[in-house]
mmCIF file of the N, C-alpha and C atoms, coordinates in Angstrom:
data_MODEL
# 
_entry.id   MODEL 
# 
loop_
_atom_site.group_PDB 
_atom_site.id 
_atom_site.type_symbol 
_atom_site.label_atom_id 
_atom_site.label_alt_id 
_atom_site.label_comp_id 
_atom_site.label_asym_id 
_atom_site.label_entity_id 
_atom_site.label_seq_id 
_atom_site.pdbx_PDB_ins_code 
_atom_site.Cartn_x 
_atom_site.Cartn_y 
_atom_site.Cartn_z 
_atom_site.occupancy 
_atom_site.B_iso_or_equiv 
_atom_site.pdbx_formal_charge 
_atom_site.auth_seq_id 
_atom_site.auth_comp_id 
_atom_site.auth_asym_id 
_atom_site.auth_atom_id 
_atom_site.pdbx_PDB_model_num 
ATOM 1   N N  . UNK A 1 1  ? 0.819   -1.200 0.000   1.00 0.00 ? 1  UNK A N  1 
ATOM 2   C CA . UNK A 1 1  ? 0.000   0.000  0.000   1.00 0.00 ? 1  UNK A CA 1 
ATOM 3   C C  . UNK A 1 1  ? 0.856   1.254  0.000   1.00 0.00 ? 1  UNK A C  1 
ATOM 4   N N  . UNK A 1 2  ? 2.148   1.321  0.522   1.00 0.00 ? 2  UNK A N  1 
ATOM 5   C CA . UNK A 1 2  ? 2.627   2.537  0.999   1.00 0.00 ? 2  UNK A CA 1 
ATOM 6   C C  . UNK A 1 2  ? 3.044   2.746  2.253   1.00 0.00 ? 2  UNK A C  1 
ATOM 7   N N  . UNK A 1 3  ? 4.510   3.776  2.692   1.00 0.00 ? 3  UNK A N  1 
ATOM 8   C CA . UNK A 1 3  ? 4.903   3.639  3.688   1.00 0.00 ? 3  UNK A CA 1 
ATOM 9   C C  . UNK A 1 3  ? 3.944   4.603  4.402   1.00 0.00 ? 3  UNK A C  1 
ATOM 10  N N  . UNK A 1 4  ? 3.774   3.989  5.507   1.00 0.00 ? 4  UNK A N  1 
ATOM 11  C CA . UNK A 1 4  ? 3.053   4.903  6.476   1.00 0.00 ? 4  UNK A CA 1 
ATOM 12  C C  . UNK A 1 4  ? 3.870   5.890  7.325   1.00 0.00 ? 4  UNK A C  1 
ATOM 13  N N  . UNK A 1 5  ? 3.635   6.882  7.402   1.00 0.00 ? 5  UNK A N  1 
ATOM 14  C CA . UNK A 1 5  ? 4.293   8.449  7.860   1.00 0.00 ? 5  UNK A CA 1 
ATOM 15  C C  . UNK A 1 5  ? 3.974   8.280  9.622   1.00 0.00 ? 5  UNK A C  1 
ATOM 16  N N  . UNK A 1 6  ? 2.459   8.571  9.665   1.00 0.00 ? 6  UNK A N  1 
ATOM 17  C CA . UNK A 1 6  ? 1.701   8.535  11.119  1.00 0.00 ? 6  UNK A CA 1 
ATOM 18  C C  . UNK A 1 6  ? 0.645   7.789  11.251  1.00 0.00 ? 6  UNK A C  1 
ATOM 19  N N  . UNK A 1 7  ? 0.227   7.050  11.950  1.00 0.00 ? 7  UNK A N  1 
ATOM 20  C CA . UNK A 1 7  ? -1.326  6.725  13.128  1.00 0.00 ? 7  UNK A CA 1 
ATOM 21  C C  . UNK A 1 7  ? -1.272  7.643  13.930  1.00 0.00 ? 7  UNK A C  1 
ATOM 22  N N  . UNK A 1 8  ? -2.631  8.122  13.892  1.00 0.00 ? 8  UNK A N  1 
ATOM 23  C CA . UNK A 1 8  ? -3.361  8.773  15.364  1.00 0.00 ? 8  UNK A CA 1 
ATOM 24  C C  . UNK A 1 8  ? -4.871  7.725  15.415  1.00 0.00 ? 8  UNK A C  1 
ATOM 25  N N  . UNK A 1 9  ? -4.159  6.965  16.756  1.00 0.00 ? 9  UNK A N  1 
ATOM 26  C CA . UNK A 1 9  ? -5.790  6.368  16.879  1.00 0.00 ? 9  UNK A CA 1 
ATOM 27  C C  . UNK A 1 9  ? -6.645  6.905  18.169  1.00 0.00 ? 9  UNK A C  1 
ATOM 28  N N  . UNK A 1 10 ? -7.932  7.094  17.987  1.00 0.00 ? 10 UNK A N  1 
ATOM 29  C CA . UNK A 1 10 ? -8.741  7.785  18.394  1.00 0.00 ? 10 UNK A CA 1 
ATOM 30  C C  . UNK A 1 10 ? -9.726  7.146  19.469  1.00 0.00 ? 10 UNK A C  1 
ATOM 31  N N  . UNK A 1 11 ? -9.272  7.835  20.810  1.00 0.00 ? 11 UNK A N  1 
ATOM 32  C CA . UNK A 1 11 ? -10.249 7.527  21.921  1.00 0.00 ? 11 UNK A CA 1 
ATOM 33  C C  . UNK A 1 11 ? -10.900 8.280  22.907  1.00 0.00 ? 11 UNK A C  1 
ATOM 34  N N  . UNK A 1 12 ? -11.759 7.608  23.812  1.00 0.00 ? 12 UNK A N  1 
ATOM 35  C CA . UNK A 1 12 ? -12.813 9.048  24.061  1.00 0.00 ? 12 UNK A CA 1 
ATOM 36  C C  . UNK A 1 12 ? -11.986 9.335  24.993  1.00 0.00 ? 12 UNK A C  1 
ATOM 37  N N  . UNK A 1 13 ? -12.216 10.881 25.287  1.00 0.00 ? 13 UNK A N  1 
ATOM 38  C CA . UNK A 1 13 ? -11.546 11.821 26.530  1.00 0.00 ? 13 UNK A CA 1 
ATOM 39  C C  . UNK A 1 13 ? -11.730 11.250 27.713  1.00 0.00 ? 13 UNK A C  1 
ATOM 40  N N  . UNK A 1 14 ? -13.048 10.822 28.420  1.00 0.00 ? 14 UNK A N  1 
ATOM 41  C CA . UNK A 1 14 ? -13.757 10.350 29.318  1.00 0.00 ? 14 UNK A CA 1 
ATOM 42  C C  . UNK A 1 14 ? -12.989 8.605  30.070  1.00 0.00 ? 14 UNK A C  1 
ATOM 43  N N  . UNK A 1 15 ? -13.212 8.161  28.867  1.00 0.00 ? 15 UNK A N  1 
ATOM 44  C CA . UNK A 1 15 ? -12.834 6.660  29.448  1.00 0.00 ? 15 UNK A CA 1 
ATOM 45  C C  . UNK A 1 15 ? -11.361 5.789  28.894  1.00 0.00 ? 15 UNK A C  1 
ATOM 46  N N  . UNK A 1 16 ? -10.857 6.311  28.112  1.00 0.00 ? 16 UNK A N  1 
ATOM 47  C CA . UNK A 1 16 ? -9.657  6.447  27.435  1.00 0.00 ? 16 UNK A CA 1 
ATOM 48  C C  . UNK A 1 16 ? -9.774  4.869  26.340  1.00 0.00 ? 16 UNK A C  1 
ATOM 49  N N  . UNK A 1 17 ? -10.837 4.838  26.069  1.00 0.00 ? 17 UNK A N  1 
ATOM 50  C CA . UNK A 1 17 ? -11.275 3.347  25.060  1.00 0.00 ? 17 UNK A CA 1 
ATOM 51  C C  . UNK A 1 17 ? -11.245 4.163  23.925  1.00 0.00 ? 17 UNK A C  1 
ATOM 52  N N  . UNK A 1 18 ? -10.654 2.870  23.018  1.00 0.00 ? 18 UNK A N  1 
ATOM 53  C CA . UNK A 1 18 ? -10.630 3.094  21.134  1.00 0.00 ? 18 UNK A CA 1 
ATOM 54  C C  . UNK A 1 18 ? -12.379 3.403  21.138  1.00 0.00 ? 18 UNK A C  1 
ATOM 55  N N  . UNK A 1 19 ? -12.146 4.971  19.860  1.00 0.00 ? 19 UNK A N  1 
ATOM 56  C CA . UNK A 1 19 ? -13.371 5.053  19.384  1.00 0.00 ? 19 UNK A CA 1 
ATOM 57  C C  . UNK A 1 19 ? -14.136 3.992  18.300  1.00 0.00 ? 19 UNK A C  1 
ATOM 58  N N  . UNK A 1 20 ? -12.863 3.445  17.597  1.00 0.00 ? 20 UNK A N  1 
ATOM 59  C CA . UNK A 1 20 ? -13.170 2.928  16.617  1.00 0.00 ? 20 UNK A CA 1 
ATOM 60  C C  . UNK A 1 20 ? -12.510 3.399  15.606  1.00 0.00 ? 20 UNK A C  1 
ATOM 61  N N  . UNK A 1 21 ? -11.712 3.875  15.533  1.00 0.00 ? 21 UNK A N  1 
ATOM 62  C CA . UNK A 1 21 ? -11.216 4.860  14.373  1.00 0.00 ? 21 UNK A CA 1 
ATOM 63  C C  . UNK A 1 21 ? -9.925  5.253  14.484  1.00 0.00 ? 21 UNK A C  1 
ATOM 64  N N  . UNK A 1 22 ? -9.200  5.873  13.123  1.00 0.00 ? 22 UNK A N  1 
ATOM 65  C CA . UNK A 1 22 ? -8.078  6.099  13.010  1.00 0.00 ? 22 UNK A CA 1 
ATOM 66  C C  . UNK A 1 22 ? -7.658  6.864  12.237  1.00 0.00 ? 22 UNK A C  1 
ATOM 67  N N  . UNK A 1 23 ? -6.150  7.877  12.122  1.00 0.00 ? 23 UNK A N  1 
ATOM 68  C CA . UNK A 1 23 ? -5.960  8.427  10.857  1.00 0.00 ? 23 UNK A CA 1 
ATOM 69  C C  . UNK A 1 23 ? -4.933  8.407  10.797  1.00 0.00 ? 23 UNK A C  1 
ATOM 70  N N  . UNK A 1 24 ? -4.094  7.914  9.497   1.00 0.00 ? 24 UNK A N  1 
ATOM 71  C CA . UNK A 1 24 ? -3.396  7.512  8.909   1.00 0.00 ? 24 UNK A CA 1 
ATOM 72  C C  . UNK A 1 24 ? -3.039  8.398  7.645   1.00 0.00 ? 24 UNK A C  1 
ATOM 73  N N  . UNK A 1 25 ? -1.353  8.666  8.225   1.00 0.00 ? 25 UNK A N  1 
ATOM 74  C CA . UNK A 1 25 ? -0.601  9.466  7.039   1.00 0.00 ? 25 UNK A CA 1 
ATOM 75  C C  . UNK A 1 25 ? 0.440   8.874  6.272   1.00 0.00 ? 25 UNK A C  1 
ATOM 76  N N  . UNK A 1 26 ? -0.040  8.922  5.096   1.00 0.00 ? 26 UNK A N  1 
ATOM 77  C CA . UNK A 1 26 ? 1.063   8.671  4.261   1.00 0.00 ? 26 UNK A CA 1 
ATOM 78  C C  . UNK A 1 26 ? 1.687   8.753  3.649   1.00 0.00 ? 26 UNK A C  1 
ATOM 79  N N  . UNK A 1 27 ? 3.034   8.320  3.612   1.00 0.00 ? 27 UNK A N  1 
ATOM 80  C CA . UNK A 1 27 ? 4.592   9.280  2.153   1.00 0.00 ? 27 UNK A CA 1 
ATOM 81  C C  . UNK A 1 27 ? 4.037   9.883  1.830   1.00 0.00 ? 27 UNK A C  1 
ATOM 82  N N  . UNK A 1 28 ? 3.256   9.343  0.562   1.00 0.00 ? 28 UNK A N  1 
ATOM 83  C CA . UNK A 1 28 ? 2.827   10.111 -0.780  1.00 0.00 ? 28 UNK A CA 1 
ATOM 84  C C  . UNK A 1 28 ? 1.272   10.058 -0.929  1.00 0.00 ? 28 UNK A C  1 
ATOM 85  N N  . UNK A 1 29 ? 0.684   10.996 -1.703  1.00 0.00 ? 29 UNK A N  1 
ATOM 86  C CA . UNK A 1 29 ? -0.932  10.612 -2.252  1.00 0.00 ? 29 UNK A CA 1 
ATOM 87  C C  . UNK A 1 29 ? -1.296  9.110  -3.288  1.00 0.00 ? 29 UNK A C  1 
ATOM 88  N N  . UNK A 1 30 ? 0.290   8.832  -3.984  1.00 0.00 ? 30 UNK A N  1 
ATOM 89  C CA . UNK A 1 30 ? -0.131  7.825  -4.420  1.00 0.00 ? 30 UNK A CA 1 
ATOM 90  C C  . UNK A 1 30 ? -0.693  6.214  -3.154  1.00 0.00 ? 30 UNK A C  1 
ATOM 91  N N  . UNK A 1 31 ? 0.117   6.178  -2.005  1.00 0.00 ? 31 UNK A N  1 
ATOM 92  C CA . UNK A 1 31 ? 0.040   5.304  -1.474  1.00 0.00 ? 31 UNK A CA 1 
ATOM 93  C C  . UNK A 1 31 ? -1.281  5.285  -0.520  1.00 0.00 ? 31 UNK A C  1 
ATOM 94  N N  . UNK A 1 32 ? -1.784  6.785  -0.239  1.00 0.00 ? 32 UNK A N  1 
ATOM 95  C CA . UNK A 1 32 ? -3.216  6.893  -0.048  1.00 0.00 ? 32 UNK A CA 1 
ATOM 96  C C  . UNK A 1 32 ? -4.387  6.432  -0.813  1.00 0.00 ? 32 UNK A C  1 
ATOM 97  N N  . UNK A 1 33 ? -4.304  6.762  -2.194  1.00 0.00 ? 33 UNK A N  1 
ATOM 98  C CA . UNK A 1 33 ? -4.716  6.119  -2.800  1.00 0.00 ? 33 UNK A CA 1 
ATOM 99  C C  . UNK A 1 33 ? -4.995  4.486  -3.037  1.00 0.00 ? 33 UNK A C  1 
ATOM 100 N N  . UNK A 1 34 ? -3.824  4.534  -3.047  1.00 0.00 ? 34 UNK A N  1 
ATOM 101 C CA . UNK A 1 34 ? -3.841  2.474  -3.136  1.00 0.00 ? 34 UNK A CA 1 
ATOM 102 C C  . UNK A 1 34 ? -4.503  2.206  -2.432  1.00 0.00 ? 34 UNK A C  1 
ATOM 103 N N  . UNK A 1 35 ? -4.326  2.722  -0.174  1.00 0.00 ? 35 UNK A N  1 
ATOM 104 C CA . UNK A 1 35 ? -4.702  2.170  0.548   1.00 0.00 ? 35 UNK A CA 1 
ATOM 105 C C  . UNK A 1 35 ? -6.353  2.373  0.270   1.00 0.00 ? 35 UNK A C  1 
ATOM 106 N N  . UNK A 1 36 ? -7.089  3.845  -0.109  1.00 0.00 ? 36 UNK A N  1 
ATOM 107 C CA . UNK A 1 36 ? -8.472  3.425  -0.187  1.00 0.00 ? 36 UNK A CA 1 
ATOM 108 C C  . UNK A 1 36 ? -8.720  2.438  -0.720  1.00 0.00 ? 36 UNK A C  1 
ATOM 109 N N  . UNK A 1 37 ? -8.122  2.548  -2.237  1.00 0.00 ? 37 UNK A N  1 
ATOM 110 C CA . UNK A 1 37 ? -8.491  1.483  -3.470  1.00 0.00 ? 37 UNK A CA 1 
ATOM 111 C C  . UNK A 1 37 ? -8.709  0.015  -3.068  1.00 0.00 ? 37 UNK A C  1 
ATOM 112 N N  . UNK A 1 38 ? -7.589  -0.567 -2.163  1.00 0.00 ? 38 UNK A N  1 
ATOM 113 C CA . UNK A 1 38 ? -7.141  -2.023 -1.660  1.00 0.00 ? 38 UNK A CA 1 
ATOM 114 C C  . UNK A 1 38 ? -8.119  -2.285 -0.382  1.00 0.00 ? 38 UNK A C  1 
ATOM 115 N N  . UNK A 1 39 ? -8.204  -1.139 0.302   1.00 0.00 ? 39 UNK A N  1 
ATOM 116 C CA . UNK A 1 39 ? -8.534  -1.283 2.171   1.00 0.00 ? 39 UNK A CA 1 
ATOM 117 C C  . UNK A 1 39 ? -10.333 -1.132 2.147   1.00 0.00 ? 39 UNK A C  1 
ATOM 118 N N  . UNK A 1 40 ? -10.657 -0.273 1.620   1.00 0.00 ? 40 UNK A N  1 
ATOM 119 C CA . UNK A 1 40 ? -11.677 0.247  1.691   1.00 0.00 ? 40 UNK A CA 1 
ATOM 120 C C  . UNK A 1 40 ? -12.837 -1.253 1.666   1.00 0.00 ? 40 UNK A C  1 
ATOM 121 N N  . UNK A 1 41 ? -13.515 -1.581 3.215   1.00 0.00 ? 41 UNK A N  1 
ATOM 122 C CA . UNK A 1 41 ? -14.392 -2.357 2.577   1.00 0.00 ? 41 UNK A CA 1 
ATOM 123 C C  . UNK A 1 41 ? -14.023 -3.512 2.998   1.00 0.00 ? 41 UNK A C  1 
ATOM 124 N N  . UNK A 1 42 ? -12.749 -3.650 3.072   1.00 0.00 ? 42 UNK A N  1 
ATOM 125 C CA . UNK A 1 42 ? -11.947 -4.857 3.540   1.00 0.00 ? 42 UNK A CA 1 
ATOM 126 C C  . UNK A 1 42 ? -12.489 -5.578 4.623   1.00 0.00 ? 42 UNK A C  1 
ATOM 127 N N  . UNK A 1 43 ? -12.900 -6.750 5.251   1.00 0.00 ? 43 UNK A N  1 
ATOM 128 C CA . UNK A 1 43 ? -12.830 -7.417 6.487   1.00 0.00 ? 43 UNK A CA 1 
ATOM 129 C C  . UNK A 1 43 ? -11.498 -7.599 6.990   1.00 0.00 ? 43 UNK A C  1 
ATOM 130 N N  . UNK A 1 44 ? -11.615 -7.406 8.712   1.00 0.00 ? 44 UNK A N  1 
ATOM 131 C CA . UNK A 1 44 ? -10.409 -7.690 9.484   1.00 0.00 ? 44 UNK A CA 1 
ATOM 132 C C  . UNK A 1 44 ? -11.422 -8.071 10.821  1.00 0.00 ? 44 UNK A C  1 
ATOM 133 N N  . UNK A 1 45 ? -10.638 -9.167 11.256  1.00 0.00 ? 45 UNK A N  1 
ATOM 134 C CA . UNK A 1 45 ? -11.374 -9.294 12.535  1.00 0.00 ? 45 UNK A CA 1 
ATOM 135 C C  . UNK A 1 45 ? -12.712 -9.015 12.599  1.00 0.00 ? 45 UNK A C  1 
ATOM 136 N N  . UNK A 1 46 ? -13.525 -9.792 11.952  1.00 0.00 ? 46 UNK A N  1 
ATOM 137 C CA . UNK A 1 46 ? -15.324 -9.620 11.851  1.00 0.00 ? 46 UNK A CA 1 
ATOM 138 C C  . UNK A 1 46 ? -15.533 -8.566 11.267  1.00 0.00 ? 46 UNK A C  1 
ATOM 139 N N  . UNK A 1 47 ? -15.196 -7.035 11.486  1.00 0.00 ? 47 UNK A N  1 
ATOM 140 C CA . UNK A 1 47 ? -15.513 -5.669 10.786  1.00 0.00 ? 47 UNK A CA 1 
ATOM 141 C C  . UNK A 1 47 ? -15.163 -5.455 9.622   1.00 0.00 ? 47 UNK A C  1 
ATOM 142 N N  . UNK A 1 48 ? -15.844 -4.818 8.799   1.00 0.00 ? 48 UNK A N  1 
ATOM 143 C CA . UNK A 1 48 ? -15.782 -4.017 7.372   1.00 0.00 ? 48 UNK A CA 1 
ATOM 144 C C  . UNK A 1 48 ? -14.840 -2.801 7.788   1.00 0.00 ? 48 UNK A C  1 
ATOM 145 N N  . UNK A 1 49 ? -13.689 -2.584 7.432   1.00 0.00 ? 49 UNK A N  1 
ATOM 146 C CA . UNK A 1 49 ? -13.024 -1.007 7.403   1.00 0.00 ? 49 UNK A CA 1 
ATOM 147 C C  . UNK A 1 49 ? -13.554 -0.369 6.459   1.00 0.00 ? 49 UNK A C  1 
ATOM 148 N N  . UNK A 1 50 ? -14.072 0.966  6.647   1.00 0.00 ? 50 UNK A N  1 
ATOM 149 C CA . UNK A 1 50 ? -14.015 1.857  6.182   1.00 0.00 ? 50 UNK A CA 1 
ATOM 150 C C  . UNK A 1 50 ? -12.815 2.347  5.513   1.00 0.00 ? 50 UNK A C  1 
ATOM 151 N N  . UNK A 1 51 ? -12.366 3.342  4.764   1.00 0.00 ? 51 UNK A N  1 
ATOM 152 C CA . UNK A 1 51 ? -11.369 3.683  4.501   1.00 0.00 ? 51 UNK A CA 1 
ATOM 153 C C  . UNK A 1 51 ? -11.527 4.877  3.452   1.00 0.00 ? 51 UNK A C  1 
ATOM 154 N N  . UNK A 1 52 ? -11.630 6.339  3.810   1.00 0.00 ? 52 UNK A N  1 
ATOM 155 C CA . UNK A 1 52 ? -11.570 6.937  2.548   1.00 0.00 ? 52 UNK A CA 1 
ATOM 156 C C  . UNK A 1 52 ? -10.677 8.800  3.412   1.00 0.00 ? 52 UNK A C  1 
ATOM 157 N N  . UNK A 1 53 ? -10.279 9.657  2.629   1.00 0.00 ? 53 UNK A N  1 
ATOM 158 C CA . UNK A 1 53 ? -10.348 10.486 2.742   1.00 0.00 ? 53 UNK A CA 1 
ATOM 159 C C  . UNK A 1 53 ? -11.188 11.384 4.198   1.00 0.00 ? 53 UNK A C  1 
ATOM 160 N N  . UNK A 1 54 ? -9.839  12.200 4.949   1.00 0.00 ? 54 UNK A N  1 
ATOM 161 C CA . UNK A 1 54 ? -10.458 12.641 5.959   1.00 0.00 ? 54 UNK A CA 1 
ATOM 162 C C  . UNK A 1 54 ? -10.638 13.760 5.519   1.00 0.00 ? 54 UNK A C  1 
ATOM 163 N N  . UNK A 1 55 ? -10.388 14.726 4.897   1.00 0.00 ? 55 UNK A N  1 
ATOM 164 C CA . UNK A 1 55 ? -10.571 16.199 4.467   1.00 0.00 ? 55 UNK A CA 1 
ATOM 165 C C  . UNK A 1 55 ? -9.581  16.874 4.319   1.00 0.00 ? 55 UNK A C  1 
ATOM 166 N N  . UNK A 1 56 ? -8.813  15.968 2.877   1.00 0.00 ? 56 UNK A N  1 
ATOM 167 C CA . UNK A 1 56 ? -7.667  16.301 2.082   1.00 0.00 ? 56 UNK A CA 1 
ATOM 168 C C  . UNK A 1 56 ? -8.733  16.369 0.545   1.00 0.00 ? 56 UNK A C  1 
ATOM 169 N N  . UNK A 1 57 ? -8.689  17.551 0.442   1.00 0.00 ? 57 UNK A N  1 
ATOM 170 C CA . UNK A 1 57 ? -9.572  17.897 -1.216  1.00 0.00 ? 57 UNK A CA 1 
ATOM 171 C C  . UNK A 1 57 ? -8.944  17.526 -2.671  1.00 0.00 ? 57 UNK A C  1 
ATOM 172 N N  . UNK A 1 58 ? -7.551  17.945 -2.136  1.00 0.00 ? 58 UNK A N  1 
ATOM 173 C CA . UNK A 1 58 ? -6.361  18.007 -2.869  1.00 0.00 ? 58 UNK A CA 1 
ATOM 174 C C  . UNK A 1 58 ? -6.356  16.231 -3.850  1.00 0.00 ? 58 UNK A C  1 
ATOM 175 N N  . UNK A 1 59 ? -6.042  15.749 -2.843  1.00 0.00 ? 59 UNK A N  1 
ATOM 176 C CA . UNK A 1 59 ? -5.984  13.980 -3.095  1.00 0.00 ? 59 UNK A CA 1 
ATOM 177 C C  . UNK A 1 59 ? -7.508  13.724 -3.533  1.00 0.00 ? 59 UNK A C  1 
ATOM 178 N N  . UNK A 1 60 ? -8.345  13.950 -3.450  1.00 0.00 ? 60 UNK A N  1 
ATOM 179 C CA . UNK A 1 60 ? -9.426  13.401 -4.071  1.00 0.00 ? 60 UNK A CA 1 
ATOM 180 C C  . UNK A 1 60 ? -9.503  14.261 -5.206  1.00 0.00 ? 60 UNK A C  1 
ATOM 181 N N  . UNK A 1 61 ? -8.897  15.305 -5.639  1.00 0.00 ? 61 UNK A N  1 
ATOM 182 C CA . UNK A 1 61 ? -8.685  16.173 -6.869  1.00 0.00 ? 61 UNK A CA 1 
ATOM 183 C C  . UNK A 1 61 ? -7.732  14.733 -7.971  1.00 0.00 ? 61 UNK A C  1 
ATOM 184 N N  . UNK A 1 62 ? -6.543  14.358 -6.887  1.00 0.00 ? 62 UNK A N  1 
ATOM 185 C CA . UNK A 1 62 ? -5.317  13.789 -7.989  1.00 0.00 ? 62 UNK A CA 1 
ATOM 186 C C  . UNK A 1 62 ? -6.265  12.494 -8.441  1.00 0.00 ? 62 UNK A C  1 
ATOM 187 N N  . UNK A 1 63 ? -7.266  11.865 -7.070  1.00 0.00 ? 63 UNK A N  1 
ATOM 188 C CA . UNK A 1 63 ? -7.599  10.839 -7.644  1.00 0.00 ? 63 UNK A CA 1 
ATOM 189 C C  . UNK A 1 63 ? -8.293  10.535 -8.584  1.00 0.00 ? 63 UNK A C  1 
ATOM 190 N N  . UNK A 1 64 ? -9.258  11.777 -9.056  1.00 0.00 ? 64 UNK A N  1 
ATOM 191 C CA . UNK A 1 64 ? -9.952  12.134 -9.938  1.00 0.00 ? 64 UNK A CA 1 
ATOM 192 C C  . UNK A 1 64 ? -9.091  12.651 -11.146 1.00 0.00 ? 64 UNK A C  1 
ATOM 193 N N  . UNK A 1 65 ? -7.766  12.712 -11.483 1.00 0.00 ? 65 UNK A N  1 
ATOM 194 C CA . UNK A 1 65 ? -7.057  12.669 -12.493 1.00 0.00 ? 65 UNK A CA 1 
ATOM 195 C C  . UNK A 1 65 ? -6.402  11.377 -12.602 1.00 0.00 ? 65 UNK A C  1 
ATOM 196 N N  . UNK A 1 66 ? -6.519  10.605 -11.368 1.00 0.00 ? 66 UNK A N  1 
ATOM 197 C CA . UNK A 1 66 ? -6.167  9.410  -12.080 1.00 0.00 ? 66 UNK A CA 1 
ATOM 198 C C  . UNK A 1 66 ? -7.127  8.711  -12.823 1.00 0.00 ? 66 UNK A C  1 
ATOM 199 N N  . UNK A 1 67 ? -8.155  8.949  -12.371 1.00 0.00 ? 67 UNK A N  1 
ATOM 200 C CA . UNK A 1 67 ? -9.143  8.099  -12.857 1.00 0.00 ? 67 UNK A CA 1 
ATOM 201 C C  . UNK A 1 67 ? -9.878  7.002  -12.148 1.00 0.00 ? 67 UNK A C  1 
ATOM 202 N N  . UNK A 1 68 ? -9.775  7.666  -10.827 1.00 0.00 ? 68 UNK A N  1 
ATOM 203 C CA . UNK A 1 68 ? -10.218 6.976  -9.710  1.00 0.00 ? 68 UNK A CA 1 
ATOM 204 C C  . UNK A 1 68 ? -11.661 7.873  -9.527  1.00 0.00 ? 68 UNK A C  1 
ATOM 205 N N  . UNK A 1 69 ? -12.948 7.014  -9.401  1.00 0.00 ? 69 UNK A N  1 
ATOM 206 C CA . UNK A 1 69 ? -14.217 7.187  -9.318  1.00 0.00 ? 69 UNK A CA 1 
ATOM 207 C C  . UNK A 1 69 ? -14.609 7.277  -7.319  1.00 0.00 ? 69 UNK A C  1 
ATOM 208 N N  . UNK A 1 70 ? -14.637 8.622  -6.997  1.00 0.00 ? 70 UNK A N  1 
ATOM 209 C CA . UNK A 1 70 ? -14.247 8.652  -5.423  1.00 0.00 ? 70 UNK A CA 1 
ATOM 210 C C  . UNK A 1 70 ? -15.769 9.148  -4.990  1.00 0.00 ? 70 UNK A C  1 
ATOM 211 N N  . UNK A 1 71 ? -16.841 8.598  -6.394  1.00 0.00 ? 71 UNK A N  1 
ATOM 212 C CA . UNK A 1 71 ? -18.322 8.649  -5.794  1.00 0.00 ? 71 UNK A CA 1 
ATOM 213 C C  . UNK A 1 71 ? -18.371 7.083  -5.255  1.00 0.00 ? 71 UNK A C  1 
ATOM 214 N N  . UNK A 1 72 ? -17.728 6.139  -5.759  1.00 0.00 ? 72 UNK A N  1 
ATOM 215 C CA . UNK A 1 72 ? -18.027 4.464  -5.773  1.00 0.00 ? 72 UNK A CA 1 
ATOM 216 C C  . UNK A 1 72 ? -17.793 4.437  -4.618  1.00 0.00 ? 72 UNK A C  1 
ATOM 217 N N  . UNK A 1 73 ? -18.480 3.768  -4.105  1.00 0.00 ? 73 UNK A N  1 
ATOM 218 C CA . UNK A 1 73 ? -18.170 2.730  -2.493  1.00 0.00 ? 73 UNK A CA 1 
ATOM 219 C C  . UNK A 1 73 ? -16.522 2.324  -2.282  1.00 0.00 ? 73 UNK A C  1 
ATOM 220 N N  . UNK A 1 74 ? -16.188 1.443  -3.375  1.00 0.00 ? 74 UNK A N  1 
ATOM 221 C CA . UNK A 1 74 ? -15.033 0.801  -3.225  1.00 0.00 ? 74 UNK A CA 1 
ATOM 222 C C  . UNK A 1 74 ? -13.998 1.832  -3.763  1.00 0.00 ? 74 UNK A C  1 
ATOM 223 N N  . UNK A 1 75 ? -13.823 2.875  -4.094  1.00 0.00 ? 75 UNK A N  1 
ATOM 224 C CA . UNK A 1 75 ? -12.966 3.864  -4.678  1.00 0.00 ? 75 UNK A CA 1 
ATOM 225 C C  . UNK A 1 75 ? -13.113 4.735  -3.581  1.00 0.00 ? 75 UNK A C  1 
ATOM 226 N N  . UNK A 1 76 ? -13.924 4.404  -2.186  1.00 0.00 ? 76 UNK A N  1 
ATOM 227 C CA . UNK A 1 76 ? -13.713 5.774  -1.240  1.00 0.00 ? 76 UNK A CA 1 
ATOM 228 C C  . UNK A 1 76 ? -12.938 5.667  -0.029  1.00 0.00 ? 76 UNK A C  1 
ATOM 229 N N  . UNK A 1 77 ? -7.563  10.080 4.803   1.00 0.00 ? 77 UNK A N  1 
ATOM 230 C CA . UNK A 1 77 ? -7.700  8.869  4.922   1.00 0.00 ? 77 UNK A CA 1 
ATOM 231 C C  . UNK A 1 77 ? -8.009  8.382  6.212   1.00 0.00 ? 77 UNK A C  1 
ATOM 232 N N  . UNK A 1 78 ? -9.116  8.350  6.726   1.00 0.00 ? 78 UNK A N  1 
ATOM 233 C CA . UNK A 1 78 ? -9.347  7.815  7.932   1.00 0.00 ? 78 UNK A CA 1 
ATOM 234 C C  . UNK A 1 78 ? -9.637  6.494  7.687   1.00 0.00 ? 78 UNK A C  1 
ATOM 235 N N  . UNK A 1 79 ? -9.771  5.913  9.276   1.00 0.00 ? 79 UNK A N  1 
ATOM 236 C CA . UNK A 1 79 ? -9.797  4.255  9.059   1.00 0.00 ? 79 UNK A CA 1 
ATOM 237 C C  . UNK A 1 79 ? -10.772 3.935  9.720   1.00 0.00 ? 79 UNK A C  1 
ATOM 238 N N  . UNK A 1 80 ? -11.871 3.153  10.100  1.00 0.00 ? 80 UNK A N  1 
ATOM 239 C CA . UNK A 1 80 ? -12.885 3.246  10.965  1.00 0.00 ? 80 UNK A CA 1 
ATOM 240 C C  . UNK A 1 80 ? -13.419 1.620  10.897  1.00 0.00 ? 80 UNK A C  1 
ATOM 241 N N  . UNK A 1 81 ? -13.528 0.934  11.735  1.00 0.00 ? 81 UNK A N  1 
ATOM 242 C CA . UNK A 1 81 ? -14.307 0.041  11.827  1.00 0.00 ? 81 UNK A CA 1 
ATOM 243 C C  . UNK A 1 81 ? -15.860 -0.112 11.380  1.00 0.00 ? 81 UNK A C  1 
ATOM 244 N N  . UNK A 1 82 ? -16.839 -0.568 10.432  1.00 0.00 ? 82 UNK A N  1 
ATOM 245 C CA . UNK A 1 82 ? -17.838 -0.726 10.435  1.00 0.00 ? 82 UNK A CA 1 
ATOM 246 C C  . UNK A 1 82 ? -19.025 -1.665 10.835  1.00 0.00 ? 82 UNK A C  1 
# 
């Protein structure tokens, strides 16, 4: 998929438990990409991951010059258990 830069995984203030969720930085936009493309949807441990874009415009701009369809389910970086 790509080297990963950062995790920030996400838990509540209150009780210090995983929300469920995660965000994940990486090298490049290409390897963001992959990871939606590959991850998105995926089973791990019983759950569906989620996987798309946290509110980088930019990267869903390049992916849309690649030719990546980022209306599709499976074409949609946070990480989230479903």
């Amino acid at each position: 998929l790509g080297r990963v830069i950062k995790v920030r995984m996400v838990s509540d203030v209150e009780t210090g438990k995983p929300r469920g969720f995660a965000f994940v930085e990486f090298e490049d936009p290409q390897a963001a990409l992959s990871a939606i493309r590959n991850m998105n949807d995926y089973e791990l441990n019983g759950r569906r991951l989620r996987v798309n874009f946290s509110n980088s415009s930019h990267l869903e701009t390049l992916a849309g010059q690649l030719g990546m369809d980022m209306t599709r389910k499976d074409a949609n970086v946070s990480i989230g258990g479903g």
